[in-house]
C-alpha positions in Angstrom: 55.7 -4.6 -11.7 56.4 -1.0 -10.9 58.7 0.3 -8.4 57.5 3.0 -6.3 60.1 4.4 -3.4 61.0 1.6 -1.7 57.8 0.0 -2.3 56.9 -2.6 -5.1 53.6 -2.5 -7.0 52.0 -5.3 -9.1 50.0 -4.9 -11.8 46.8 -6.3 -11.8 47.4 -9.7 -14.2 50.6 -10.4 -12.0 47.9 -10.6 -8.8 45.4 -12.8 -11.0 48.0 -15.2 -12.0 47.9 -18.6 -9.9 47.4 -22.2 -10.4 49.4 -25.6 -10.8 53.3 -25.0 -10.3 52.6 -21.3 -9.1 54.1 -19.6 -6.1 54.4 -16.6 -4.6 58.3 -15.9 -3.4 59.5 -14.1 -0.5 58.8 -10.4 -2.5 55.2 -11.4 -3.7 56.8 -12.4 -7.0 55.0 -14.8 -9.2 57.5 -17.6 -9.8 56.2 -21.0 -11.8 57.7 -23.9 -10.3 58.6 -26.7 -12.4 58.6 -29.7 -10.6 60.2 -32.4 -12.7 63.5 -30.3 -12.9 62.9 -28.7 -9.5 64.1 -25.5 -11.0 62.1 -22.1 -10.1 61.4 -19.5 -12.8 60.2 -15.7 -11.9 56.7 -14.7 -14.1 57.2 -10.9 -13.5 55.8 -9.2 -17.3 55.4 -12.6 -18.8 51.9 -13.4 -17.1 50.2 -13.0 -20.1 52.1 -15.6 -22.1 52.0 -18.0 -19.2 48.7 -18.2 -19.0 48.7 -18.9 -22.4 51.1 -22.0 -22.6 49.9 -22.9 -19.0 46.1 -23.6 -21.3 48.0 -25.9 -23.4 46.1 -29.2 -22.4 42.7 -27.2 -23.2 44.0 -26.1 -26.6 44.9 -29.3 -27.5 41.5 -31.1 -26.7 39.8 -27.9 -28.3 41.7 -28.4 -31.3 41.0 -32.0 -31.5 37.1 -31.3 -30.9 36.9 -28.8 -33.2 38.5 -30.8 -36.1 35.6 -33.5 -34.9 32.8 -30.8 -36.1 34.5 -31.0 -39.8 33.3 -34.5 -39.8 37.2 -36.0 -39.8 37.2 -39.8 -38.6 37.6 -40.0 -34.8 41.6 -41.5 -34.9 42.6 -37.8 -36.9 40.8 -35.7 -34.3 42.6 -37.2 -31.6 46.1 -37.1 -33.7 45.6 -33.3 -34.5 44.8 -32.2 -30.5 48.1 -34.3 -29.8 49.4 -32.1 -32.8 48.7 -29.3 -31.0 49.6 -30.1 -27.4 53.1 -31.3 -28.5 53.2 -28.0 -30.4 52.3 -26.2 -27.4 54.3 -28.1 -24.8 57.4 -27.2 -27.1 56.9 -23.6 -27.1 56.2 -23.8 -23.4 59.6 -25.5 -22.7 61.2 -23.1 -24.7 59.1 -20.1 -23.0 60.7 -21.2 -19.8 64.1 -20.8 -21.4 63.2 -17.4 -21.6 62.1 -16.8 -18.2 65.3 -15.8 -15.0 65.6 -18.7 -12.8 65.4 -18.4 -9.0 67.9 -20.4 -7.0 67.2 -22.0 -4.1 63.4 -21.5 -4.1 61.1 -23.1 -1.9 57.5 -23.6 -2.9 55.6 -23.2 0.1 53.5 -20.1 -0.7 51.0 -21.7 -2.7 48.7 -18.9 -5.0 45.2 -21.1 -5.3 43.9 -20.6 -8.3 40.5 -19.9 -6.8 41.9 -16.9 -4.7 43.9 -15.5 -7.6 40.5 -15.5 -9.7 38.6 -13.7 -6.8 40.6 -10.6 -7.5 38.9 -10.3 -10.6 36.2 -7.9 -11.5 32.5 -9.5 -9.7 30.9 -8.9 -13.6 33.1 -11.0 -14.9 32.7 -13.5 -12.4 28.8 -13.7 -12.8 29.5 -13.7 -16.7 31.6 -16.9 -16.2 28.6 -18.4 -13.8 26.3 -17.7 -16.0 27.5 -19.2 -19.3 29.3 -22.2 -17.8 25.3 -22.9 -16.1 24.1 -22.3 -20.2 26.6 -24.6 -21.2 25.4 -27.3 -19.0 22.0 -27.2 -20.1 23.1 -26.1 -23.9 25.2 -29.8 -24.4 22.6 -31.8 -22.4 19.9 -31.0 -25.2 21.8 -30.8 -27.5 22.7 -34.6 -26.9 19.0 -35.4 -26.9 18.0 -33.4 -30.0 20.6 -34.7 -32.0 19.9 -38.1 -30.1 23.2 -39.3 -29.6 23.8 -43.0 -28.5 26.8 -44.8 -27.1 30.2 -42.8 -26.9 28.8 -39.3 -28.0 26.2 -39.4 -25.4 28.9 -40.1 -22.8 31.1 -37.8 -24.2 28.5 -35.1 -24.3 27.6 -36.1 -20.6 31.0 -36.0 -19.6 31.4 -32.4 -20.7 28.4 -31.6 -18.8 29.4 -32.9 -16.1 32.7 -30.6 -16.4 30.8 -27.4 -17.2 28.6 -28.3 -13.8 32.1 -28.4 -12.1 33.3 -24.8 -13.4 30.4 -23.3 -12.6 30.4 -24.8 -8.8 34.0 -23.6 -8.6 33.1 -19.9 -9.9 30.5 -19.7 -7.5 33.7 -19.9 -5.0 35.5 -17.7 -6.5 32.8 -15.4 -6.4 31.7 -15.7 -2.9 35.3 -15.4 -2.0 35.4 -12.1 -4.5 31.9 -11.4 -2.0 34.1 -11.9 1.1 37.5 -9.7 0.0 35.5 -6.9 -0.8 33.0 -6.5 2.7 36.5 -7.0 4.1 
């Protein structure tokens, strides 16, 4: 955030940031809400590190996944991604420690995360489009050339099913993108 006259400026990530627990306060701050304490906490400079922490539920399943392509029995897998969302979750909490707290905040001014990614550059939109479509199709044969059975197929179909799901919601965020920039 830059302060220009009277006038304040945002840099570009503080207008992508947006998602679960964000709002917008009555300057056009980013602010992450934290429900379960009700206590408000202003993101100005520190988007970069939020959106890190905020990932921590995808870094813990990656972790967990990736520890399943070393060939460890299922039961360690699923104790390392827990590993490594408790690990996460703890440096979030204490991130927030960090962060100036806003009294008397009320979170009405939703930022959708959909409308915070449409600000983004349209390339890297399409880019996201394009290989969440090539995972789709990438997982789905790899499940029948490896000809997976029982939970690995489903597990394989679930995360197609999730790829499908990104890639329908980056299509909105790029016709919205689209839309912003004819007007």
């Amino acid at each position: 955030m830059a302060q220009i006259g009277r006038k304040t400026t945002y840099t570009p990530e503080e207008e992508k940031i947006g998602g679960f627990g964000v709002y917008r306060d009555d300057r056009g701050r980013p602010v992450y809400w934290n429900r379960f304490n009700k206590t408000a906490y202003l993101l100005t400079g520190k988007t970069k590190p939020f959106r890190t922490y905020s990932s921590r539920f995808y870094i813990g399943f990656i972790a967990g996944a990736l520890t399943y392509v070393f060939n460890m029995p299922l039961i360690a897998c699923i104790a390392i991604g827990l590993l490594v969302y408790a690990v996460m979750e703890y440096k979030f909490r204490s991130f927030l420690k960090t962060l100036p707290e806003i009294k008397h905040f009320d979170p009405r001014n939703r930022v959708n995360k959909i409308e915070a990614e449409a600000k983004m550059d349209t390339y890297k939109i399409v880019l996201k489009i394009v290989l969440a479509a090539l995972m789709v199709v990438l997982l789905y044969v790899n499940a029948m050339q490896q000809g997976y059975t029982g939970f690995f197929l489903y597990m394989n179909y679930g995360l197609c099913i999730i790829a499908a799901i990104l890639c329908i919601v980056e299509i909105r965020v790029l016709i919205l993108n689209l839309k912003n920039k004819k007007g």
